[in-house]
C-alpha positions as CSV (number, residue, x, y, z in Angstrom):
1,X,17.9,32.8,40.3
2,X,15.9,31.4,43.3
3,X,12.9,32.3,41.8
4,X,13.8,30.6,38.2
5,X,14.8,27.3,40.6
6,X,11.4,27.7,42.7
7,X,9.7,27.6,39.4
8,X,11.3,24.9,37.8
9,X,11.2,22.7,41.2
10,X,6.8,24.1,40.9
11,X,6.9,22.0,37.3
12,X,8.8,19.4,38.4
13,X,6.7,18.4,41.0
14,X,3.4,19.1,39.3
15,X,3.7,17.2,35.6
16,X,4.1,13.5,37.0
17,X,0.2,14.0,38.9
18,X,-1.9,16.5,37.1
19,X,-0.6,15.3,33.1
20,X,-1.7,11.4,33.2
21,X,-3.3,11.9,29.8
22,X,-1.4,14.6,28.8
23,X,1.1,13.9,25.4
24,X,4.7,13.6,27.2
25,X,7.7,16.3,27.1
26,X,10.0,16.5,24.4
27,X,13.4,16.7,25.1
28,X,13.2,20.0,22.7
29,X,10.2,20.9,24.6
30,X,11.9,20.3,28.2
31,X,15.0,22.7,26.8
32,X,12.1,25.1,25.5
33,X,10.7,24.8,28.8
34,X,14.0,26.1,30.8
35,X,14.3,29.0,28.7
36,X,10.6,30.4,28.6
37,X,10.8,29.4,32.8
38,X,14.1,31.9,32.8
39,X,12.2,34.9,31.0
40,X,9.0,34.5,33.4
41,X,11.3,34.6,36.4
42,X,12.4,38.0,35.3
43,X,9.8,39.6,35.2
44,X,8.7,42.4,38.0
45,X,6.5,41.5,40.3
46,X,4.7,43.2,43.8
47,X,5.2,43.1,46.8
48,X,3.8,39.7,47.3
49,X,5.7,38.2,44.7
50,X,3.1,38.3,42.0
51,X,3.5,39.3,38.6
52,X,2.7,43.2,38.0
53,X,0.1,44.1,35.0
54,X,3.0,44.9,32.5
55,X,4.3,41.4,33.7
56,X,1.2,39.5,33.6
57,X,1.0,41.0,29.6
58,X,4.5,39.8,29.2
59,X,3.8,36.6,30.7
60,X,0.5,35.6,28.2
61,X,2.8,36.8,25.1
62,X,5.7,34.4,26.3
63,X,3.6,31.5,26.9
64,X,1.7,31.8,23.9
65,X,4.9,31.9,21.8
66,X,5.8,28.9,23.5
67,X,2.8,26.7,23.2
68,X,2.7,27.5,19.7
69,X,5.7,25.2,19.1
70,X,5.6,22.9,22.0
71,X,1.7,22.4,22.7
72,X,2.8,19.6,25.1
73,X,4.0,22.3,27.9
74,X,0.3,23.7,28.0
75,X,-0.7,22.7,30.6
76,X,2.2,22.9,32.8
77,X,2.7,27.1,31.7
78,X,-1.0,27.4,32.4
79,X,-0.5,26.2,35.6
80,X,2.2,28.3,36.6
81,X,1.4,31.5,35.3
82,X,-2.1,31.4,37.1
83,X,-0.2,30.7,40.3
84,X,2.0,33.9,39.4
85,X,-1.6,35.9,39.5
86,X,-1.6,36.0,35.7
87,X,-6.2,35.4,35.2
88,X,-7.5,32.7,34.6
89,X,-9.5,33.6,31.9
90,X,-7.2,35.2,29.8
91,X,-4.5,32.6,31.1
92,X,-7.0,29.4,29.4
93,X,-7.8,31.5,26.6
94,X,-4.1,32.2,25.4
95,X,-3.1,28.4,26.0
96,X,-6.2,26.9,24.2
97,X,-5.8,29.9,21.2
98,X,-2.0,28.7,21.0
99,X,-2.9,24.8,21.6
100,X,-5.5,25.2,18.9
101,X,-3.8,22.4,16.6
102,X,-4.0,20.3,19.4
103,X,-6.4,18.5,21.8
104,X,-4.6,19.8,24.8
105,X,-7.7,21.8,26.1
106,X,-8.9,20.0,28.7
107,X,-5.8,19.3,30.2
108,X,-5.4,23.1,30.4
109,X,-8.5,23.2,32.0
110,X,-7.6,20.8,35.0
111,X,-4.5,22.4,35.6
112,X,-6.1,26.1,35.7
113,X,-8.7,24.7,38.3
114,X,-5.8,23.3,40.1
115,X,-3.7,26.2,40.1
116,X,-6.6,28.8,40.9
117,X,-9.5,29.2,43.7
118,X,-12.4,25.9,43.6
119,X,-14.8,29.3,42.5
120,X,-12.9,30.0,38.8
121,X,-13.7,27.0,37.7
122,X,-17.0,27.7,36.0
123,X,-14.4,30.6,33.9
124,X,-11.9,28.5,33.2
125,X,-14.7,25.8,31.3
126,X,-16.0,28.7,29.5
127,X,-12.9,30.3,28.3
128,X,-12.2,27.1,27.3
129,X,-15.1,26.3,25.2
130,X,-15.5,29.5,23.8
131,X,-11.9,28.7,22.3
132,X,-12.3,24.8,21.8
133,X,-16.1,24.2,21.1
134,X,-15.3,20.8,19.3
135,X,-13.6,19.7,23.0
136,X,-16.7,21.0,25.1
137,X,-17.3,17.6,26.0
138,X,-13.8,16.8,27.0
139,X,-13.5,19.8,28.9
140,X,-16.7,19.4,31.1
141,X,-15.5,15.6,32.3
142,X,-12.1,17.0,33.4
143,X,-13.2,20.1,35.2
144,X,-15.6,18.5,37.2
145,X,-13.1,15.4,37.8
146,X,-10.6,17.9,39.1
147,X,-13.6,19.9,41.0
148,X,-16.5,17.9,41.9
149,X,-18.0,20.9,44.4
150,X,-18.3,22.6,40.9
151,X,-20.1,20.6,39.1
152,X,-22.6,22.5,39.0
153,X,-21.4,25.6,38.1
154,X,-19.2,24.1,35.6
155,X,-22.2,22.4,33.7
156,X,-23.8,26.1,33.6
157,X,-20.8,27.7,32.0
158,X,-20.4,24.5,29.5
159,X,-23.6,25.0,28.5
160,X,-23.9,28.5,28.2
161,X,-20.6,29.0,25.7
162,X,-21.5,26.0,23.3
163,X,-25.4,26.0,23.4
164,X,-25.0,23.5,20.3
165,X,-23.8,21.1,22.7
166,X,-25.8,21.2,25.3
167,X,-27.0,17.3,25.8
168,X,-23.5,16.0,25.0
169,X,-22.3,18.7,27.6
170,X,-25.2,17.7,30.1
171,X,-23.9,13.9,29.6
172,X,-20.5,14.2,30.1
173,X,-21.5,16.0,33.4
174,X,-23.6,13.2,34.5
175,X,-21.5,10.3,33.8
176,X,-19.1,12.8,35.3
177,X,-21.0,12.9,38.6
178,X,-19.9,10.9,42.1
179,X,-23.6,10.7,43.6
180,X,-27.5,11.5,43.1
181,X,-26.8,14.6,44.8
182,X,-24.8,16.0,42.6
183,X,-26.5,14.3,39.1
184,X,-29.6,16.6,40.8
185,X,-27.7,19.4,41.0
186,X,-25.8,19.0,37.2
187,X,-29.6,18.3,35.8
188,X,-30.9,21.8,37.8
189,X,-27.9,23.6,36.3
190,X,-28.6,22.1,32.7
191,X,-32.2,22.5,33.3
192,X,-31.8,26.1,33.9
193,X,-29.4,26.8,30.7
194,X,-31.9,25.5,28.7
195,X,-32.1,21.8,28.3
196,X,-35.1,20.1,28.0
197,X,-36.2,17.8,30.7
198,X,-36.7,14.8,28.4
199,X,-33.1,15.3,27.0
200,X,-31.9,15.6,30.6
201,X,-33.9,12.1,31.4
202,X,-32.2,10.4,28.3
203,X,-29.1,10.6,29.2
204,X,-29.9,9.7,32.4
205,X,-31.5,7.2,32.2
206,X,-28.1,5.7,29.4
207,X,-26.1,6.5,32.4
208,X,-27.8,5.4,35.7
209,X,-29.9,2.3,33.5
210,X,-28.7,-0.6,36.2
211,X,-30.8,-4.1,35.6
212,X,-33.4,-2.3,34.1
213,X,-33.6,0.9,36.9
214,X,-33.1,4.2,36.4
215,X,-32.9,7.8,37.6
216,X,-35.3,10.5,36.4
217,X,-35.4,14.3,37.0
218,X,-38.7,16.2,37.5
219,X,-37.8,20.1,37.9
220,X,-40.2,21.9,40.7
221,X,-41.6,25.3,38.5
222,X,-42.0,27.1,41.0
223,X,-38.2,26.7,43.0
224,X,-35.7,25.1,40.8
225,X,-33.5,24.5,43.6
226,X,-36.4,21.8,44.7
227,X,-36.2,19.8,41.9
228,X,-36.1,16.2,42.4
229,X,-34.8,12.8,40.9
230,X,-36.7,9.7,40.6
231,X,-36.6,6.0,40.3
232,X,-37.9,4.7,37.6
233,X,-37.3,1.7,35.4
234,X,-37.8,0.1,32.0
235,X,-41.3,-1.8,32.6
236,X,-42.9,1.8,33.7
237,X,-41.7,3.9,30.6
238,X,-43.6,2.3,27.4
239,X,-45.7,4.8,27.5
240,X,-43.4,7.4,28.7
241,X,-41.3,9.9,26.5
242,X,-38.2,8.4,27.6
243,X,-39.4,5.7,25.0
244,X,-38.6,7.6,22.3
245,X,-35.4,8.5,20.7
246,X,-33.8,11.7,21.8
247,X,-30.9,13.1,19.8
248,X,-28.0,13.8,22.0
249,X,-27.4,17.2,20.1
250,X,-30.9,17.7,20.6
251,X,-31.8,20.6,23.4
252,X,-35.4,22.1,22.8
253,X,-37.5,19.0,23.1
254,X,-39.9,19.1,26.1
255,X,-41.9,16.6,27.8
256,X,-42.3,14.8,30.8
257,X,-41.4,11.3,32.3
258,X,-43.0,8.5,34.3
259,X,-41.0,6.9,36.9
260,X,-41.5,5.1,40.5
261,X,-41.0,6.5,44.2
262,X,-39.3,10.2,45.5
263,X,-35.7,9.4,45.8
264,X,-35.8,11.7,49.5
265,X,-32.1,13.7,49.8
266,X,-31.5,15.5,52.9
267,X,-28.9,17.8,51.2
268,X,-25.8,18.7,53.5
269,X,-23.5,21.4,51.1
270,X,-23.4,19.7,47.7
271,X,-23.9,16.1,49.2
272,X,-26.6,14.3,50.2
273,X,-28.5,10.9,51.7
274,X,-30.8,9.6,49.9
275,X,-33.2,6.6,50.6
């Protein structure tokens, strides 16, 4: 019983601040809720309180079941189970197979990354994808909202399950991003997946265009890692490739780009200062 009230108290408090965008509770779904909540407390767990393999199984059937009929709860299963040591992967991939009706996967995504280590992230985007192609986009923003240190990583995975969607992938990233620093290090990550630097510099120059200025990313051949972003601007690309129309689902083009002065980042971890 104290572990059915611990669990129920665990959902209580986590709905209100991780579902903002999520589609509300049902009062059937609430009452569904209770029940599947009393059948996970039962099952056997270790020694420190985490589900056993048997009960991890157990647990991905139940849920399943569940989100079939109440998609709504999701997110809020996901999040628990994972905290029960249920995988992430196969936790995001049962939810998104069950949620499949509904656009629910990237809320599943954000509470996996919230319920698991900063360093699953990257699986729980591509467990997701692999599921929910159609929601790549969605899923990239939300994982890298809830994670920014993973950007990165995240834009990798994104863009290694749905290759397809590679520059609409790359752009939710970007417009994603908090800083240069980390646009640099989403346009390395996408760079190395296998989109083309001139894709890379359209959408970054849609997202970072500011009275007529713009970012632009050159990638070093030799050490991707030294890569480095640009200014550019409008007036300096009529003869560039950035003048001609790139389409978003577009990832094999090549090219290069024009632009102004070095944007120099002195990179501290996965921020930087830049001048």
């Amino acid at each position: 019983m104290r572990k059915l009230l611990l669990g129920i108290l665990f959902l209580a408090c986590w709905v209100p601040t991780t579902m903002l965008h999520a589609a509300p509770i049902s009062e059937a779904g609430i009452a569904a809720q209770e029940v599947v909540m009393t059948k996970l407390a039962k099952l056997e767990r270790n020694n420190n309180g985490k589900y056993i393999r048997s009960s991890k199984l157990q647990a991905l059937t139940l849920i399943k079941e569940t989100i079939e009929k109440y998609p709504e709860l999701a997110a809020s299963l996901t999040s628990f189970v994972i905290s029960q040591g249920v995988g992430v992967t196969a936790t995001v991939t049962t939810a998104c197979q069950a949620a499949a009706k509904s656009d629910q996967a990237a809320d599943i995504v954000a509470a996996a990354i919230k319920a698991a280590p900063p360093a699953l992230a990257a699986a729980a985007v591509s467990a997701a994808i692999s599921v929910s192609p159609k929601q790549a986009s969605a899923i990239t923003t939300a994982a890298i909202n809830a994670v920014l240190k993973q950007a990165a990583a995240i834009t990798s995975a994104a863009v290694s399950a749905a290759p397809l969607q590679a520059a609409i992938i790359t752009q939710a990233a970007l417009k994603a991003a908090g800083s240069t620093e980390i646009r640099r290090l989403i346009a390395v990550a996408a760079s190395n997946a296998g989109v083309s630097e001139q894709v890379i510099n359209k959408v970054l120059q849609d997202v970072t265009n500011k009275n007529g200025s713009y970012e632009i990313f050159k990638k070093d051949a030799d050490d991707a890692v030294s890569s480095t972003i640009t200014k550019g601007s409008s007036s300096e690309s009529n003869n560039s490739p950035l003048g001609v129309a790139v389409p978003i689902g577009s990832t094999g083009a090549t090219g290069s780009t024009g632009g102004g002065g070095v944007i120099a980042c002195v990179k501290n971890g996965v921020t930087a200062s830049c001048s």
